[in-house]
N, C-alpha and C positions, 0 to 999 in steps of 0.2 A: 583686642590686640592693638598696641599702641605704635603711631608709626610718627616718624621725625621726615620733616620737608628741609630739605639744606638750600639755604637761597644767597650762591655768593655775589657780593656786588660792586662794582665797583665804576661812580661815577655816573649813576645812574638815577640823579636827583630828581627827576623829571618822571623818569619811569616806575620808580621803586613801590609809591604810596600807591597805584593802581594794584600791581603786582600782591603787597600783602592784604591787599583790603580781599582780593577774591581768594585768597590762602585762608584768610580767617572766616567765608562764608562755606567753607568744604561741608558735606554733608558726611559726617562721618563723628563719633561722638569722642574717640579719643587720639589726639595726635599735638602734636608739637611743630614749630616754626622756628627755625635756625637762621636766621640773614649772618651771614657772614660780610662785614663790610671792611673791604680788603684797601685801607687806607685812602679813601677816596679824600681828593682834594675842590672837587666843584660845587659841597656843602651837602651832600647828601649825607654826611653824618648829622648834620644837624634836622635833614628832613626827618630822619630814624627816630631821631632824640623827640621829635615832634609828635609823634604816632601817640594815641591813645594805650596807656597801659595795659596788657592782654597777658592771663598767665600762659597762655599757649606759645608766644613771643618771646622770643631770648635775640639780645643782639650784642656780636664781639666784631670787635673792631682791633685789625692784625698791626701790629709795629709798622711794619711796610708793607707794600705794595707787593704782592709775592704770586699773583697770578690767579686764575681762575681752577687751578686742581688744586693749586694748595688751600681754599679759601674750600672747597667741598671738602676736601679728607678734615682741615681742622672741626667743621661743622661735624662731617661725621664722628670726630673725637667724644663730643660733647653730647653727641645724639643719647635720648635713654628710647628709641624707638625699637622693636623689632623689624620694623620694615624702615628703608633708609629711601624716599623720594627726593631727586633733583630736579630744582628747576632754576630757570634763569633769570635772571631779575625783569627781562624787558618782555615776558610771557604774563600772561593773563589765565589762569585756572579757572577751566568751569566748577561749577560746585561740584557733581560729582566725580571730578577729576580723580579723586586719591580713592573714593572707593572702588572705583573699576580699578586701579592700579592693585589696590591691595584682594580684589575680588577672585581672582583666580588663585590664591594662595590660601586664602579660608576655604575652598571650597576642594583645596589637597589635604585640610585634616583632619 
């Protein structure tokens, strides 16, 4: 079961690369990475643009500046996950962070 991590951000150049580096160590074998970077002006688009290519990584970057719900439901838009995890740019994921999220719902079917 494939599950989509929505990470909106905004302005958060400093914080961001810690943040996906431990999204991309998840122990879990299928899932997707959504950053949402919601017009940041302090260069963290270009920190994004910097990151090592990963298919698991998808990064959109909104017109404007439009808030932290709106930058999760667009992420959600995009999502192809069955399970929909948020987190915040300035958080750190232990590895097993998303299989205990997704663990108690495998264990409903």
């Amino acid at each position: 079961m494939m599950a989509s991590i929505i990470v909106p951000v905004f302005n958060r150049k400093h914080l961001i690369t810690p943040c996906i580096h431990s999204l991309l160590q998840q122990k879990m074998p299928d899932y997707e990475i959504i950053i949402i970077d919601d017009s940041s002006t302090d260069g963290t688009e270009d920190v994004l643009r910097a990151i090592p290519q990963d298919d698991r990584l998808s990064i959109i970057r909104t017109h404007k500046n439009c808030g932290p719900a709106y930058a999760r439901n667009r992420g959600i838009e995009r999502s192809k996950g069955q399970f929909i995890a948020l987190i915040d740019s300035d958080c750190i994921a232990h590895p097993n962070w998303l299989a205990e999220i997704i663990r108690p719902f495998h264990e409903d079917l």
